[in-house]
N, C-alpha and C positions, 0 to 999 in steps of 0.2 A: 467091140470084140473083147476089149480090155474086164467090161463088165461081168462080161457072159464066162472069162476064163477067171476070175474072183469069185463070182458066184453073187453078186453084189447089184443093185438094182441101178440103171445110173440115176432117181435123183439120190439115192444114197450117196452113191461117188461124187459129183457133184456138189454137192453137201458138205463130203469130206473134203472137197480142195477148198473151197470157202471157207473153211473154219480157218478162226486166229492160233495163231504159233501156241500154245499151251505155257505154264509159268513154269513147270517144271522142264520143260523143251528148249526154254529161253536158259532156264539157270545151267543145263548139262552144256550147253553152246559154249555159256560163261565159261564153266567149269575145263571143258575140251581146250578153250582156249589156254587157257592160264597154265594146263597141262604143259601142251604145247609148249610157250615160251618157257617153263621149266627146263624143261627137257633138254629144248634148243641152248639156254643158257648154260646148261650143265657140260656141252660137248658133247651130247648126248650119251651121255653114260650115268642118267640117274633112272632108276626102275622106279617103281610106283611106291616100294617104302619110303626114300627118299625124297618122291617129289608131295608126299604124301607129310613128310616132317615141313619142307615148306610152305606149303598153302597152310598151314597151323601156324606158321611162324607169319604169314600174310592174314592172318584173321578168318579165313575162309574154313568154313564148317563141314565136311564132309567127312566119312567112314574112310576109312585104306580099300576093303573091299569095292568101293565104288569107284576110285580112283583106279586101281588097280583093273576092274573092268573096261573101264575109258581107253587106259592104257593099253591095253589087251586089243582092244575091238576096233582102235585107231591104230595099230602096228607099229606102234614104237618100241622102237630095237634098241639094245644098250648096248655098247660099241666098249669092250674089252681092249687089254691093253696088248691082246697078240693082232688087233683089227680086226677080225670076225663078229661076227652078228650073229647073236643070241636071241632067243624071245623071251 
C-alpha cells in the first residue's frame, strides 16, 4: 500500500531501504550531533550564530546558514533569561 500511496514501484522501494547511509547523511548526523552538545553545553541559550562561532573554533567546516537550518529543523529553543522559549 505504502507503494501504491508514493506512486513508487516496490523493487524501487526496496532498493531504496538497501542502499548505504550516504557521506553527506553520515557528516549532517556528525554535524546534528556536535550541534547538540553545543547547545546542551551552553544551557541552552546559544542559537546558531554562536554555536556556529564554536564548531570554527572546533576545526569543523560548515556555513552559519547550514547550521542554522540544523538548528531550525531539530527545534532547538534558546531559553532567555525571563525562562521562556523563543525559536
Amino acid at each position: 500500500m505504502l507503494c501504491r500511496v508514493m506512486q513508487v514501484s516496490k523493487s524501487g522501494y526496496h532498493a531504496w531501504v538497501k542502499r548505504p547511509e550516504s557521506e553527506r547523511s553520515k557528516q549532517n548526523n556528525q554535524l546534528v550531533e556536535k550541534i547538540r552538545k553545543i547547545h546542551k553545553d551552553s544551557d541552552l541559550s546559544y542559537g546558531s550564530p554562536r554555536i556556529h562561532v564554536e564548531l570554527k573554533e572546533q576545526k569543523v567546516t560548515c556555513s552559519l546558514n547550514r547550521v542554522a537550518r540544523w538548528t531550525q529543523m531539530r527545534a532547538l529553543w534558546q531559553v532567555h533569561e525571563t525562562g521562556r522559549h523563543y525559536r
